[in-house]
N, CA, C and O atoms as a MOPAC input file, in Angstrom:
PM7 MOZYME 1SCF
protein

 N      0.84300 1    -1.17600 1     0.00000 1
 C      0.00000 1     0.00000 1     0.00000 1
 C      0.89200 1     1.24400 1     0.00000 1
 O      1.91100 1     1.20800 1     0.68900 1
 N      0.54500 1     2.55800 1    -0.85000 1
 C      1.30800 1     3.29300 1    -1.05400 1
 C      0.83500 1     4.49400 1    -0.13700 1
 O     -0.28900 1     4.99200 1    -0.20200 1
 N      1.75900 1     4.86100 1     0.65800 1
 C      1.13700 1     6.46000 1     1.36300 1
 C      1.02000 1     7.56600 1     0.22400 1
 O      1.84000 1     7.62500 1    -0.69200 1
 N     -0.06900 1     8.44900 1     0.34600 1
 C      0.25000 1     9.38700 1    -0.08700 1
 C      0.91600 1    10.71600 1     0.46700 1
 O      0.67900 1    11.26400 1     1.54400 1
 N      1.87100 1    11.13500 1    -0.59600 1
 C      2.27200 1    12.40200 1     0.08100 1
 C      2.17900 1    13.92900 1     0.55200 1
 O      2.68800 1    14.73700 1    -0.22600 1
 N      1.77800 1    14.27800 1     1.36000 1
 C      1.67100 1    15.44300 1     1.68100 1
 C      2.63100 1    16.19000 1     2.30100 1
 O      3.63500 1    15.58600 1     2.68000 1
 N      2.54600 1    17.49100 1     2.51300 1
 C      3.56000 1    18.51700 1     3.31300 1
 C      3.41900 1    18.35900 1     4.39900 1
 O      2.54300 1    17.57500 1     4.76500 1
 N      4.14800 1    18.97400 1     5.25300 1
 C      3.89900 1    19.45600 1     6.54800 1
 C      3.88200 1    20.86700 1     7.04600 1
 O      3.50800 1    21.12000 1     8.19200 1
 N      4.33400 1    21.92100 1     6.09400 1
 C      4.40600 1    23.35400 1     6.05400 1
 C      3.18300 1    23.96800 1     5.49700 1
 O      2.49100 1    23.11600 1     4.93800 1
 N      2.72000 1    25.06600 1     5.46200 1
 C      1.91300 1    25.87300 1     4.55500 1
 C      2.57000 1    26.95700 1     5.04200 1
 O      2.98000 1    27.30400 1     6.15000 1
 N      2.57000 1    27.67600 1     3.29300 1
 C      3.39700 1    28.56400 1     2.90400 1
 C      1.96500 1    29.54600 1     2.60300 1
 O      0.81600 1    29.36600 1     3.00700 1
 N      2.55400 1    30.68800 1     1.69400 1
 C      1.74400 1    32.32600 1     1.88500 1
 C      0.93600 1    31.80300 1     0.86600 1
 O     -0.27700 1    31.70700 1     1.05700 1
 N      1.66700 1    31.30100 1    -0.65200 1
 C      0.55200 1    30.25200 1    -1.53200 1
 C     -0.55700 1    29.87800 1    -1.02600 1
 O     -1.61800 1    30.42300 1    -1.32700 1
 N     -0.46100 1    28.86500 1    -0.15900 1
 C     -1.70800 1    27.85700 1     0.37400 1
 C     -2.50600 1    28.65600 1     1.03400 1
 O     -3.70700 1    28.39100 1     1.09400 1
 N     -2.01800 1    29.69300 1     1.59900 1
 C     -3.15000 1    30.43300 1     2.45500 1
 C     -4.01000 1    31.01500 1     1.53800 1
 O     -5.23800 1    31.04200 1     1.61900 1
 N     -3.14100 1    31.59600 1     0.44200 1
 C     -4.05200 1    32.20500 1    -1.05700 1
 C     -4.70200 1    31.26600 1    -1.32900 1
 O     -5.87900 1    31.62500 1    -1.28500 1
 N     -4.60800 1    29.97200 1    -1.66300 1
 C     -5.79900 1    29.27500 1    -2.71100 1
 C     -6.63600 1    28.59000 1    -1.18300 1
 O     -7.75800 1    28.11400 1    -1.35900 1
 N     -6.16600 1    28.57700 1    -0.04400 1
 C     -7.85000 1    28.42100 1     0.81700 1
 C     -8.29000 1    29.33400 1     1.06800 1
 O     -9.47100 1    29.41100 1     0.73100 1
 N     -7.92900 1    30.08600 1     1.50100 1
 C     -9.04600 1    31.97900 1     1.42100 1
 C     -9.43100 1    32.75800 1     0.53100 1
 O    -10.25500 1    33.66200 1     0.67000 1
 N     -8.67500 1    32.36000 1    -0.74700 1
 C     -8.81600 1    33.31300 1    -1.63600 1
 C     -8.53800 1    34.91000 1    -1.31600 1
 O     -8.82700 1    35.85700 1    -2.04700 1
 N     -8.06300 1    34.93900 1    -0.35200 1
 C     -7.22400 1    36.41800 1    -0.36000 1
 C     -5.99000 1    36.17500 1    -0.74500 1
 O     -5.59900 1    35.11700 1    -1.23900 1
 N     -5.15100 1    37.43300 1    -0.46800 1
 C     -3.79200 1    37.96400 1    -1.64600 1
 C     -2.86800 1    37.27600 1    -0.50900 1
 O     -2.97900 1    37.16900 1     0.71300 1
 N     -1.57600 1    36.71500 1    -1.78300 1
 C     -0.84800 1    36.05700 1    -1.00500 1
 C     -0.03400 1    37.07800 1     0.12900 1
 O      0.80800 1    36.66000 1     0.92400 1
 N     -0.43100 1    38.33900 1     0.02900 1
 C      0.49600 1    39.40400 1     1.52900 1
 C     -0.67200 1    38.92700 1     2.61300 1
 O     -0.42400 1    38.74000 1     3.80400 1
 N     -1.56600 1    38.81400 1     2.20300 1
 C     -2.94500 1    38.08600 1     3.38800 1
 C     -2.07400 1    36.82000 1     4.46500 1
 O     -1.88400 1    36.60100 1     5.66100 1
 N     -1.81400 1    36.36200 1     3.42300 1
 C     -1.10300 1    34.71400 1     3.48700 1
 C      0.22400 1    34.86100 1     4.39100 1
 O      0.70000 1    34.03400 1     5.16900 1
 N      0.67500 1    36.13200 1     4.06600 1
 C      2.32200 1    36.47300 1     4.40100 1
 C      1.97500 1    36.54000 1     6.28900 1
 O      2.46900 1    35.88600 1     7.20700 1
 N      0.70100 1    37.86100 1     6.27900 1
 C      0.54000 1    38.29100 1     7.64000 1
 C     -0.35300 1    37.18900 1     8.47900 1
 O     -0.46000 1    37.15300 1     9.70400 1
 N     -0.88700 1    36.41600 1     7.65400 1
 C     -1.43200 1    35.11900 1     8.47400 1
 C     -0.76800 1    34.23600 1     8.87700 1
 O     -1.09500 1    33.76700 1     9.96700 1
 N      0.47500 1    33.63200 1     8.13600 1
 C      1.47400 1    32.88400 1     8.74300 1
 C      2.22700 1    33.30100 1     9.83700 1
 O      2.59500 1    32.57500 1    10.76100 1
 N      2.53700 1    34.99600 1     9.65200 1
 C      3.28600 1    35.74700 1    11.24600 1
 C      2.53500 1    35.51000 1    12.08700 1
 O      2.83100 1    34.45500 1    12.64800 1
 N      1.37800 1    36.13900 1    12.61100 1
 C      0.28800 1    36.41600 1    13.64300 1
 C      0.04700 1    34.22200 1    14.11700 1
 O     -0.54700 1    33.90000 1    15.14700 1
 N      0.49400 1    33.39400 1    13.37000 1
 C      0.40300 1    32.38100 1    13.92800 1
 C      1.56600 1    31.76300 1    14.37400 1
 O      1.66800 1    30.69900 1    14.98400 1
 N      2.51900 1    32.60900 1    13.97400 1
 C      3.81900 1    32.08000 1    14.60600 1
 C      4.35500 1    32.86200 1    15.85900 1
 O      5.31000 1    32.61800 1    16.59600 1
 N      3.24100 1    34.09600 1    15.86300 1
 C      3.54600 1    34.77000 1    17.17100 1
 C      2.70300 1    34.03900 1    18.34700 1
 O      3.06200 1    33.97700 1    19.52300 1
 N      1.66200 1    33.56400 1    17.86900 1
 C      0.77000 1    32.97600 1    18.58500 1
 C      1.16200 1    31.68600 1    19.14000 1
 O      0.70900 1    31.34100 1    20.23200 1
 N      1.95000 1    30.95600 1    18.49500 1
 C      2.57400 1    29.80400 1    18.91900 1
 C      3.75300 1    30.07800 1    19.58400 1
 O      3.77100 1    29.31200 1    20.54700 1
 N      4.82800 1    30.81900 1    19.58400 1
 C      5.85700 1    31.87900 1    19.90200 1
 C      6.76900 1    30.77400 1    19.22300 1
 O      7.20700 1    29.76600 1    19.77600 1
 N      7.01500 1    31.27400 1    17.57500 1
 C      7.83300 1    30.92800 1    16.96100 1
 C      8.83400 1    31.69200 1    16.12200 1
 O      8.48500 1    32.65400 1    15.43700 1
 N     10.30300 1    31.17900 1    16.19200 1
 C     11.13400 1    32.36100 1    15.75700 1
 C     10.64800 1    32.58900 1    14.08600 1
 O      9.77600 1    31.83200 1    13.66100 1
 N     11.14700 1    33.49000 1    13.29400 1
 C     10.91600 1    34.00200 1    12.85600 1
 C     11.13700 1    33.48400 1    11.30600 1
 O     10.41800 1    33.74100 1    10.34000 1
 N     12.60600 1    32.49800 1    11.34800 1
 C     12.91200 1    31.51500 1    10.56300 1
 C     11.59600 1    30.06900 1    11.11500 1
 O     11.29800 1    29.17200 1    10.32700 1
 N     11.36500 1    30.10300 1    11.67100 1
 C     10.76000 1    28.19500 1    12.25400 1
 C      9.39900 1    28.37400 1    10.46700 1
 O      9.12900 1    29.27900 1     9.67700 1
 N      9.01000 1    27.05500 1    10.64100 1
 C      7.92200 1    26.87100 1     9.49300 1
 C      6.75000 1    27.28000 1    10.13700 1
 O      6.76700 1    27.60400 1    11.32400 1
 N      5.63100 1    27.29700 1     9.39000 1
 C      3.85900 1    26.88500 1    10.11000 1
 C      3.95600 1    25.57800 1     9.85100 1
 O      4.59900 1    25.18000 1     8.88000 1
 N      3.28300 1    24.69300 1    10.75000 1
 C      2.66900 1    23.21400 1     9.85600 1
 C      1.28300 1    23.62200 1    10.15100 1
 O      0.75800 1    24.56300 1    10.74700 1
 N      0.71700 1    22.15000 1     9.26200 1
 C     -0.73500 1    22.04900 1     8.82800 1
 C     -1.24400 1    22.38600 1    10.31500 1
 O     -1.92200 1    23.31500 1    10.75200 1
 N     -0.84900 1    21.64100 1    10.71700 1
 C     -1.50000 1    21.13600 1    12.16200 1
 C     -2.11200 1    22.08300 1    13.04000 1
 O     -3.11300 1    21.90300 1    13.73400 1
 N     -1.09200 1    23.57000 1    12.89400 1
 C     -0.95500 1    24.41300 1    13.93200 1
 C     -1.77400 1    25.39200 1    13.13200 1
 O     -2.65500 1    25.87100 1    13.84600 1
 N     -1.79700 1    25.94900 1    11.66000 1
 C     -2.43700 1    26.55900 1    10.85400 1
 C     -3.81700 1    25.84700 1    11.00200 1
 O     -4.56800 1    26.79000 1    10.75100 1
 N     -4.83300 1    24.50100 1    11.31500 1
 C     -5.89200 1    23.71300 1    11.18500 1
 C     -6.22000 1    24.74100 1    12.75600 1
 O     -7.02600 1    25.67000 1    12.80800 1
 N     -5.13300 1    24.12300 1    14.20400 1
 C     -5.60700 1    24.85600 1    15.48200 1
 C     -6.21600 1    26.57000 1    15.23100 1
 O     -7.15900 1    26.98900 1    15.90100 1
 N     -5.58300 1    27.35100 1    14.27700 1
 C     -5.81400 1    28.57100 1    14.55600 1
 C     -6.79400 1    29.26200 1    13.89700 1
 O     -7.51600 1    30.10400 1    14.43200 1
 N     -6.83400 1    28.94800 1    12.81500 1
 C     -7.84900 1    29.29400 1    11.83700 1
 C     -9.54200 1    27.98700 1    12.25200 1
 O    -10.69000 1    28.41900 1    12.14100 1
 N     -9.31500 1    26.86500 1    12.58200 1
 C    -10.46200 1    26.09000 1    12.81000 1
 C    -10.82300 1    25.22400 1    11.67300 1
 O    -11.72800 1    24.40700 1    11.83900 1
 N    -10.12200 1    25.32400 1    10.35100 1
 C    -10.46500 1    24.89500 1     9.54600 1
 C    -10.04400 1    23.26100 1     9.43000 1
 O     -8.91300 1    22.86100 1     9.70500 1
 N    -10.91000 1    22.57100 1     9.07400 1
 C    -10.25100 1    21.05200 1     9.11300 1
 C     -9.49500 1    20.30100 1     8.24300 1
 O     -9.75000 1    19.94400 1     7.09300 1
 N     -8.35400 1    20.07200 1     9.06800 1
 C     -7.07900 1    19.17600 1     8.53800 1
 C     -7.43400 1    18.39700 1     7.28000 1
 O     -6.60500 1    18.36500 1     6.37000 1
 N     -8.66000 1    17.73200 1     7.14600 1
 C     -8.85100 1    17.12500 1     5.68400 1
 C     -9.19200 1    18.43400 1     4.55500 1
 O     -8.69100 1    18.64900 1     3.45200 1
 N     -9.89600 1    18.94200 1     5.06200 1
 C    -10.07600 1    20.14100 1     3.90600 1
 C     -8.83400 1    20.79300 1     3.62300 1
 O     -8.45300 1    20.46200 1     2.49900 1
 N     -8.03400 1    21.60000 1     4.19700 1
 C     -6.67400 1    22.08800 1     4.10800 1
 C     -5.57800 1    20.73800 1     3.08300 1
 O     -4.70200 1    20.84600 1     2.22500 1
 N     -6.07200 1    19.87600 1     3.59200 1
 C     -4.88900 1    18.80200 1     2.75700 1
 C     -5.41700 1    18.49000 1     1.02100 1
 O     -4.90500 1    17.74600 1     0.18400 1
 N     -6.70000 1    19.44100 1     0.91600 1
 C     -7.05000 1    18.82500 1    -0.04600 1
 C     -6.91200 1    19.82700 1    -1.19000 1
 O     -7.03300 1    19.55000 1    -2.38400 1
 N     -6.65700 1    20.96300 1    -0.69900 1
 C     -5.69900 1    22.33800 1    -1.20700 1
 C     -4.43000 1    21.98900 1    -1.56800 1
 O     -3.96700 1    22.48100 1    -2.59700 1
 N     -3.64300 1    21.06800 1    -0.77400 1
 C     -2.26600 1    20.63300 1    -0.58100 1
 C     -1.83500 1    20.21700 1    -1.69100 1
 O     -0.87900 1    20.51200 1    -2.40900 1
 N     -3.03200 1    19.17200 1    -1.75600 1
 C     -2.24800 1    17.95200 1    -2.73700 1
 C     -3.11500 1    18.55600 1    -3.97900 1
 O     -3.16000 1    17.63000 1    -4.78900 1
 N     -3.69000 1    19.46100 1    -4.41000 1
 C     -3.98700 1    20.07200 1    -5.80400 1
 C     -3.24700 1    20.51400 1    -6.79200 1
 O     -3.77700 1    20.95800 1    -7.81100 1

């Protein structure tokens, strides 16, 4: 059986094609969740923590992913 692959990051992109706002939307949504988590400034977002903050569910977000 083959896994499929997914990320573990979301970038300013992904925030654009699930909100459909502008990827600077995407830019200031990834900060405000890395302040919220208290992450340096280099660290990634993952899915996981982007699914906690926004509410949106981990299958829906993955299905943006793998598009």
């Amino acid at each position: 059986m083959k896994m499929q692959q997914t990320r573990l990051c979301i970038y300013p992109k992904d925030v654009q094609r699930i909100t459909g706002k502008s990827e600077r939307y995407g830019r200031m949504l990834l900060n405000k969740i890395k302040a919220y988590f208290g992450k340096e400034e280099h660290q990634f977002v993952t899915v996981e923590e982007f699914c906690l903050y926004t509410g949106i569910k981990k299958d829906e977000v993955i299905l943006f992913l793998a598009a």
